[in-house]
BALOBA-1460 file (C-alpha; in Angstrom, 3 decimals):
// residues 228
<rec num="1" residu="x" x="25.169" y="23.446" z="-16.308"/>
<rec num="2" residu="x" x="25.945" y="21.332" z="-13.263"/>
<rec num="3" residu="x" x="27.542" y="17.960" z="-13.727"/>
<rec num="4" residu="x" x="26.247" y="14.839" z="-11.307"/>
<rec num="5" residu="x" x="27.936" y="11.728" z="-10.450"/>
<rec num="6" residu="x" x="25.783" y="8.230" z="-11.000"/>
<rec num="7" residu="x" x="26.553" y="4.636" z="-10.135"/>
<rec num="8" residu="x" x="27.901" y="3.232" z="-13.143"/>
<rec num="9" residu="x" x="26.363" y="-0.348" z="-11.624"/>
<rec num="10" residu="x" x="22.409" y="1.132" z="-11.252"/>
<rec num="11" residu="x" x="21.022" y="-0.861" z="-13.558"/>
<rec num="12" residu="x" x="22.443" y="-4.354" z="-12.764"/>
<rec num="13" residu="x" x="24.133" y="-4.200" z="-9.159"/>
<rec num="14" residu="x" x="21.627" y="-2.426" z="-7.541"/>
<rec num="15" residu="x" x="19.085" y="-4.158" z="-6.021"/>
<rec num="16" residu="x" x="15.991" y="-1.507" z="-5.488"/>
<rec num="17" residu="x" x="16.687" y="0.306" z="-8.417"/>
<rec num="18" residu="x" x="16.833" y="-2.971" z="-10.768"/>
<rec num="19" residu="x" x="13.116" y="-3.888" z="-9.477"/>
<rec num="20" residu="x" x="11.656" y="-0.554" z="-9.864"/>
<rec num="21" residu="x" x="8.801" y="-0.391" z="-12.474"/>
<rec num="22" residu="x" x="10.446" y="1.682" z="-15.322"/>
<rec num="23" residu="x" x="8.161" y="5.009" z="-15.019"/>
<rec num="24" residu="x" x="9.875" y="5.055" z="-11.749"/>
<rec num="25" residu="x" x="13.576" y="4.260" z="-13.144"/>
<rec num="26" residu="x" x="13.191" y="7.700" z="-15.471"/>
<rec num="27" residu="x" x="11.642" y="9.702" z="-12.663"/>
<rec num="28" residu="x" x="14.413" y="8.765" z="-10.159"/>
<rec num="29" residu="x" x="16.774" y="9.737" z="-12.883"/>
<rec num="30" residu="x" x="14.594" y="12.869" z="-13.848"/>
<rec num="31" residu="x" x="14.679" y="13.657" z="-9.360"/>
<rec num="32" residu="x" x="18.925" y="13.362" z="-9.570"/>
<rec num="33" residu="x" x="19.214" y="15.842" z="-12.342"/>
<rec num="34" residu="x" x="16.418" y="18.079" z="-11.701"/>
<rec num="35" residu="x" x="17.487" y="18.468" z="-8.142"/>
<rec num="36" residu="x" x="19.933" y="22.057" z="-6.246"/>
<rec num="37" residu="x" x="23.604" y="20.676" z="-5.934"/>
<rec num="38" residu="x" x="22.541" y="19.282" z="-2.107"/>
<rec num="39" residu="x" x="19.513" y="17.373" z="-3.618"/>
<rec num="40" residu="x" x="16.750" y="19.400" z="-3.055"/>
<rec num="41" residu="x" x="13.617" y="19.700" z="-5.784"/>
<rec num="42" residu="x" x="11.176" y="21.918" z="-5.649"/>
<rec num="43" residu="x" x="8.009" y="19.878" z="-6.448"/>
<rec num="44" residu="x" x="6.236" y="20.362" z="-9.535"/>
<rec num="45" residu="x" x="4.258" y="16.549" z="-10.732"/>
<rec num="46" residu="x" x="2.837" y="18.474" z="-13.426"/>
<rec num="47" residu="x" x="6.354" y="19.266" z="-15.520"/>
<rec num="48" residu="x" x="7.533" y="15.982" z="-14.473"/>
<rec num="49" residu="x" x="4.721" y="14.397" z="-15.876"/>
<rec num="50" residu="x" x="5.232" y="16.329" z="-19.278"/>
<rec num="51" residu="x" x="8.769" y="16.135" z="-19.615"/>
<rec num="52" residu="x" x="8.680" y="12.063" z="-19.106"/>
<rec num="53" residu="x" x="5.588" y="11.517" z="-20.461"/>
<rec num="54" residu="x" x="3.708" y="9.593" z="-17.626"/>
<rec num="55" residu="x" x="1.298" y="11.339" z="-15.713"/>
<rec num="56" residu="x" x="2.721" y="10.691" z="-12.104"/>
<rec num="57" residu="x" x="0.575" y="10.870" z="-8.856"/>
<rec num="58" residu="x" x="2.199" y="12.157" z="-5.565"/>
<rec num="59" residu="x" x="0.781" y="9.741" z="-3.469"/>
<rec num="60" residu="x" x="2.451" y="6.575" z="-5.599"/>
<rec num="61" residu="x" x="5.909" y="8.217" z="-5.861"/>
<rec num="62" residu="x" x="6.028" y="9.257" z="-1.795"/>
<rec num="63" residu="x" x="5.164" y="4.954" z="-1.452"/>
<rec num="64" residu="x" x="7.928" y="4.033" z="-3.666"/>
<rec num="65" residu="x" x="10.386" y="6.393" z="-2.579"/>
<rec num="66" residu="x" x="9.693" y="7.030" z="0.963"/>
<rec num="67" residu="x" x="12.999" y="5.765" z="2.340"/>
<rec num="68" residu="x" x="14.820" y="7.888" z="0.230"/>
<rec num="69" residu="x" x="13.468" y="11.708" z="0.062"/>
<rec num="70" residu="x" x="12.145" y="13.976" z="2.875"/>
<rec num="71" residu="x" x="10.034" y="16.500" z="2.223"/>
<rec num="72" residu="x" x="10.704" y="19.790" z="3.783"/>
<rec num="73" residu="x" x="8.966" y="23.367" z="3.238"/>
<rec num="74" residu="x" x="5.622" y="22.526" z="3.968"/>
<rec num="75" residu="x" x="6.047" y="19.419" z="1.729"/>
<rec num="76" residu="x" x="6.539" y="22.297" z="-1.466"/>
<rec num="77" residu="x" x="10.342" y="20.427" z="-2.038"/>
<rec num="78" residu="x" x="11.570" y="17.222" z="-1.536"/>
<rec num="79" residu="x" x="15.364" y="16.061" z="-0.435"/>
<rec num="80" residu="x" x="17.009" y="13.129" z="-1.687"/>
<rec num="81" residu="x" x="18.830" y="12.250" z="1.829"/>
<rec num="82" residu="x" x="21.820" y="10.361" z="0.558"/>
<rec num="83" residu="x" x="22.403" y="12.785" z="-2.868"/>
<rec num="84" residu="x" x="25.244" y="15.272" z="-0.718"/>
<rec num="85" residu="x" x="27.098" y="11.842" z="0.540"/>
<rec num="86" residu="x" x="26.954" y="10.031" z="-2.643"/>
<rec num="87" residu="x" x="28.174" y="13.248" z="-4.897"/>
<rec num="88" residu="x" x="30.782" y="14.629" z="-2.271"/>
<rec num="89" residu="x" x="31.318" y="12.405" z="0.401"/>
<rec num="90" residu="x" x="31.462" y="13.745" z="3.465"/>
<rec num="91" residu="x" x="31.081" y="17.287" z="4.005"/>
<rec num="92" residu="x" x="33.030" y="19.377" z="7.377"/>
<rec num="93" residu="x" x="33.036" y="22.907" z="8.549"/>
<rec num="94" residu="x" x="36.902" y="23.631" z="8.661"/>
<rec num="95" residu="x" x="37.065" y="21.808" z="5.144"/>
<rec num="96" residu="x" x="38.863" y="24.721" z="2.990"/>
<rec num="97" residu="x" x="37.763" y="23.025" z="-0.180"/>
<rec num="98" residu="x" x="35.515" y="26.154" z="-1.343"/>
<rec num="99" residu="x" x="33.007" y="23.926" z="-3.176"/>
<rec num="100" residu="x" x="31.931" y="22.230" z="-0.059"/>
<rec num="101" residu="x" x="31.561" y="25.054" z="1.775"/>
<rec num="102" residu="x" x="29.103" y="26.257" z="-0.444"/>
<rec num="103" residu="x" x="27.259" y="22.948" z="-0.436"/>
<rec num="104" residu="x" x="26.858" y="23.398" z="3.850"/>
<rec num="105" residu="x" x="25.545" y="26.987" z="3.179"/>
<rec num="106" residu="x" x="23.046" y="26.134" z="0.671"/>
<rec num="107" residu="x" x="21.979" y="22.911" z="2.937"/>
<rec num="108" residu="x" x="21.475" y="25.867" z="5.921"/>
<rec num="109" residu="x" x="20.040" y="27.818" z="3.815"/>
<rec num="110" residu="x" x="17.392" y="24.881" z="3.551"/>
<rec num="111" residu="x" x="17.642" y="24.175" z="7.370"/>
<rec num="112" residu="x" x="18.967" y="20.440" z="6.172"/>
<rec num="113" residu="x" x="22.725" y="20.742" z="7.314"/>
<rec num="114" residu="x" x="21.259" y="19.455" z="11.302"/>
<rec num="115" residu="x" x="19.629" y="16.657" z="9.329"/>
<rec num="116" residu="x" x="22.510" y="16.316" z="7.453"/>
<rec num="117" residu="x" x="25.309" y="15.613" z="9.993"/>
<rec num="118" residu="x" x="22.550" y="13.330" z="12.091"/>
<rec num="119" residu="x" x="22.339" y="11.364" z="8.594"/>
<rec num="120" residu="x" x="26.046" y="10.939" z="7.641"/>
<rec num="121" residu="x" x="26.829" y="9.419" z="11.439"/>
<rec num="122" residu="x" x="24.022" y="6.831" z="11.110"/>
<rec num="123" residu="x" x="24.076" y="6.350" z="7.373"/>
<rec num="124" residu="x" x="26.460" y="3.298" z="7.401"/>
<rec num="125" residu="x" x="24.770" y="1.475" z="9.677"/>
<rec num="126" residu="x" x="21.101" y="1.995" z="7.689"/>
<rec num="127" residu="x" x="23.003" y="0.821" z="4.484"/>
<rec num="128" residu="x" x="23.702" y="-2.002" z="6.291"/>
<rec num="129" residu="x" x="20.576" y="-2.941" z="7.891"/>
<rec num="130" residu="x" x="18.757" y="-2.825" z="4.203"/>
<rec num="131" residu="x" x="21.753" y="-4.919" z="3.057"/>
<rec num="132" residu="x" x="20.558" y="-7.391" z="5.601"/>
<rec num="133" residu="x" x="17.054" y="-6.783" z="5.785"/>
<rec num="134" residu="x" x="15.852" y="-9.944" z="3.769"/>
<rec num="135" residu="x" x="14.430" y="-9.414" z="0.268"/>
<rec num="136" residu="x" x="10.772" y="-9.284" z="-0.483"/>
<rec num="137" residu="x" x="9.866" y="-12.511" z="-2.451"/>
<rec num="138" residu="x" x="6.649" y="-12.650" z="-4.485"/>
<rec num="139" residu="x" x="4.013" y="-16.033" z="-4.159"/>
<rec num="140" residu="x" x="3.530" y="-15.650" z="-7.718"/>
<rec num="141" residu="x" x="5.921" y="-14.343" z="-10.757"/>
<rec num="142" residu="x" x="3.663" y="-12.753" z="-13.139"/>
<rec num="143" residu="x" x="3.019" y="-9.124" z="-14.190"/>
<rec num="144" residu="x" x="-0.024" y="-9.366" z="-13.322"/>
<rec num="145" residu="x" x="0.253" y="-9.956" z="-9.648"/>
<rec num="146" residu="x" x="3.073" y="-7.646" z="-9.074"/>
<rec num="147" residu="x" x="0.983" y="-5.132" z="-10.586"/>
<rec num="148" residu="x" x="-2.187" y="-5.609" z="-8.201"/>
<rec num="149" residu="x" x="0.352" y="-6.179" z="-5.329"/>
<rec num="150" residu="x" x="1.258" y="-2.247" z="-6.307"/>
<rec num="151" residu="x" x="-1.899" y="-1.374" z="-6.696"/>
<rec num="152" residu="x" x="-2.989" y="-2.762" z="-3.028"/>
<rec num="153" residu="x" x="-0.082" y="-0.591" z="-1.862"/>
<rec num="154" residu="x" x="-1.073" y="2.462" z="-3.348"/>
<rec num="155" residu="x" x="-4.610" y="1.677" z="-2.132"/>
<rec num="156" residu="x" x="-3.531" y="1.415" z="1.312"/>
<rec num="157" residu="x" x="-1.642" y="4.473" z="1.401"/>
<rec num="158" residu="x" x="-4.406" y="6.617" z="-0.297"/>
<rec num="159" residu="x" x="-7.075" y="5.550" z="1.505"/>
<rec num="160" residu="x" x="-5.850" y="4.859" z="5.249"/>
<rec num="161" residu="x" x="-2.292" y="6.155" z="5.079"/>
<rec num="162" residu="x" x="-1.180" y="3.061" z="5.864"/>
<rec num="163" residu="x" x="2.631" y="1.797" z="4.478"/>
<rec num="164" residu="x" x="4.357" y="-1.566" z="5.677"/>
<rec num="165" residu="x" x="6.729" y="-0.701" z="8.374"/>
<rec num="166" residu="x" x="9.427" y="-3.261" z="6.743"/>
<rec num="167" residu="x" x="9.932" y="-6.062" z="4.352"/>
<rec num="168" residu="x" x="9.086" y="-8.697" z="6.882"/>
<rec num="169" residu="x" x="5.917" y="-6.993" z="7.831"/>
<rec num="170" residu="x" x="5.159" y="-6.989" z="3.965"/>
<rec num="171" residu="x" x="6.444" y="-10.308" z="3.341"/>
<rec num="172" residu="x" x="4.216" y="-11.755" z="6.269"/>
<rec num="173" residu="x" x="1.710" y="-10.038" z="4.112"/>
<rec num="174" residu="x" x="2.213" y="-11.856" z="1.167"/>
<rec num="175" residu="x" x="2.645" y="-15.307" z="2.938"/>
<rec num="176" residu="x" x="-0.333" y="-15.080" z="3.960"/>
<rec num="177" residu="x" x="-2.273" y="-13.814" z="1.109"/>
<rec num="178" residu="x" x="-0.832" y="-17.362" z="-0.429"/>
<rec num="179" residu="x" x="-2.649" y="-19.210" z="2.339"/>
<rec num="180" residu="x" x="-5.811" y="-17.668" z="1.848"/>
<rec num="181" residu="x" x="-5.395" y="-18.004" z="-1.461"/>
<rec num="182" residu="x" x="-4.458" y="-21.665" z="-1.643"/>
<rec num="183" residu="x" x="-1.821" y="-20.689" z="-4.026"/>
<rec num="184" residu="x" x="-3.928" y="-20.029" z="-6.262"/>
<rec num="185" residu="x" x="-2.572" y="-16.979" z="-8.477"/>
<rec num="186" residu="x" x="-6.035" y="-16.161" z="-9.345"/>
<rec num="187" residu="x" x="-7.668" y="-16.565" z="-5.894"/>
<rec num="188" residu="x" x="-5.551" y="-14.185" z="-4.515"/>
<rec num="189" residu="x" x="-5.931" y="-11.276" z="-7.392"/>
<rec num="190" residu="x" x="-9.294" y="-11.926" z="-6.407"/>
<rec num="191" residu="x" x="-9.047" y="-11.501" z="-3.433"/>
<rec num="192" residu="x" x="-7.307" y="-8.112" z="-3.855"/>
<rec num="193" residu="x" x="-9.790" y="-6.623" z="-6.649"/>
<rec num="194" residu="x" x="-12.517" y="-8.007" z="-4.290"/>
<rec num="195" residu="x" x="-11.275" y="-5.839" z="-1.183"/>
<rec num="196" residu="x" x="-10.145" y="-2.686" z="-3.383"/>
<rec num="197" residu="x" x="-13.228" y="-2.657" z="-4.845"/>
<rec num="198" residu="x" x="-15.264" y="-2.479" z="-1.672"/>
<rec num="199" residu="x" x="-12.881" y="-0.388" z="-0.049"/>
<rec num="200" residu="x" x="-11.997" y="-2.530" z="2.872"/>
<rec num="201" residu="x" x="-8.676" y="-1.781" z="5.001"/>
<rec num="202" residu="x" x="-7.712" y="-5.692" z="5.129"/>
<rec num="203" residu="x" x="-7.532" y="-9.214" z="2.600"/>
<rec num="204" residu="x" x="-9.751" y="-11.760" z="3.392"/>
<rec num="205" residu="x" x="-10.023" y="-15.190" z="2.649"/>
<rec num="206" residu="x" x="-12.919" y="-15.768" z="-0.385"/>
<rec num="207" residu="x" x="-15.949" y="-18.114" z="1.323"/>
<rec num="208" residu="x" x="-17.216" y="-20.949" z="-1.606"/>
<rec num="209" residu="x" x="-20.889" y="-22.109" z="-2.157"/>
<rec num="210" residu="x" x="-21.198" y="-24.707" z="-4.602"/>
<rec num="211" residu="x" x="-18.002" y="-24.915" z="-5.765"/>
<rec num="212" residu="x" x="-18.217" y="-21.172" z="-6.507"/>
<rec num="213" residu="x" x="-16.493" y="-17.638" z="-5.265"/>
<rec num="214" residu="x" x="-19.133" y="-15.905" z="-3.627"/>
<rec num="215" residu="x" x="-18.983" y="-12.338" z="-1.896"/>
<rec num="216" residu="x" x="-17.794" y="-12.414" z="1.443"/>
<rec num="217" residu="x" x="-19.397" y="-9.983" z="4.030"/>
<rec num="218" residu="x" x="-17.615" y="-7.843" z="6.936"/>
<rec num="219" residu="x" x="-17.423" y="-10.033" z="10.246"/>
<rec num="220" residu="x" x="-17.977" y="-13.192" z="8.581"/>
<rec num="221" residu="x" x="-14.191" y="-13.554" z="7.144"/>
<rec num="222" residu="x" x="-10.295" y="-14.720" z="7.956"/>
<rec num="223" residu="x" x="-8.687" y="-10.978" z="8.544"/>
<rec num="224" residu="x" x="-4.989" y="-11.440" z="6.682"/>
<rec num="225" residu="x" x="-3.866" y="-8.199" z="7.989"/>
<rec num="226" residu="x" x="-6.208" y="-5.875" z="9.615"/>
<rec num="227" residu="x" x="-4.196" y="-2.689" z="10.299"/>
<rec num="228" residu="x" x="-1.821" y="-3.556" z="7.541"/>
């Protein structure tokens, strides 16, 4: 049975792992041990699903981990693009080292090792652009918002494909949401429910009639972010 290598520091040093919601914690751990020796898993929700004992949807594991698989064979597997670094460092052709040479023929065999060698020459720099990339900040703390916040996301995605490019495209987002809201926690679930609901591609600000929410119609609102 194959061995793998994981940060001993996952659960307290790393950042996106640490805020992950913890159905997604067990299935990234499920993905790392489930996967070939270069990372690759041949997708299958279903046993996933069984074996954890959450009943996972593609769509909401492609938004959360969309920076970090790529899904290859007419989207039947999925490869974790950093797993081959992490486990082995870095892997060359006139390496003698048998074991590696085994890991380049299996990623050929995949048609990964071109994406491989493009990755491992640009991976330090990506590392360090997330490292600066600024962290998204929520306007409110609770459960409850983070968990409509998630849900907006996965509606986006489902419905119009839509994902935020980055976290300040996001976090503009979310600024804004606060405005509209008044930061009022809430106003602004409200205002989320209110669009998901009707199945509208943007947030809009909630119009008041005597000192009362009422339902605000298409062309008569403040547009937070129309195309995401």
């Amino acid at each position: 049975m194959a061995k793998r290598f994981i940060d001993t520091g996952i659960w307290t040093q790393n950042k996106w792992f640490r805020k992950l919601e913890p159905k997604f914690k067990l299935f990234w751990l499920y993905l790392i041990s489930q996967c070939d020796n270069v990372g690759v898993w041949e997708e299958d929700i279903d046993l996933a699903s069984f074996v954890i004992g959450y009943e996972y949807s593609i769509d909401s594991l492609l938004i959360v981990f969309k920076d970090r698989i790529k899904l290859i064979t007419d989207n039947r597997k999925w490869w974790i693009t950093d797993f081959v670094k992490f486990q082995y460092g870095q892997l060359q052709e006139n390496d003698k080292n048998k074991p590696h040479q085994s890991y380049i023929k299996l990623l050929k065999e995949h048609n990964l090792y071109i994406d491989y060698q493009k990755g491992i020459n640009t991976l330090i720099d990506k590392d360090k652009d997330k490292e600066e990339e600024k962290e998204i900040v929520l306007p409110f703390n609770s459960k409850d918002f983070g968990a409509i916040w998630n849900k907006w996301k996965e509606y986006k995605y489902k419905l119009f494909k839509f994902k935020y490019k980055s976290n300040i495209t996001e976090q503009t987002a979310l600024d804004e949401l606060k405005k509209l809201s008044n930061g009022i926690e809430g106003v602004a679930i409200e205002i989320v429910e209110h669009s998901i609901a009707r199945e509208w591609e943007g947030l809009f600000e909630l119009t008041k009639k005597n000192n009362a929410s009422q339902e605000v119609k298409p062309g008569y609102h403040k547009p937070l972010q129309p195309n995401g």
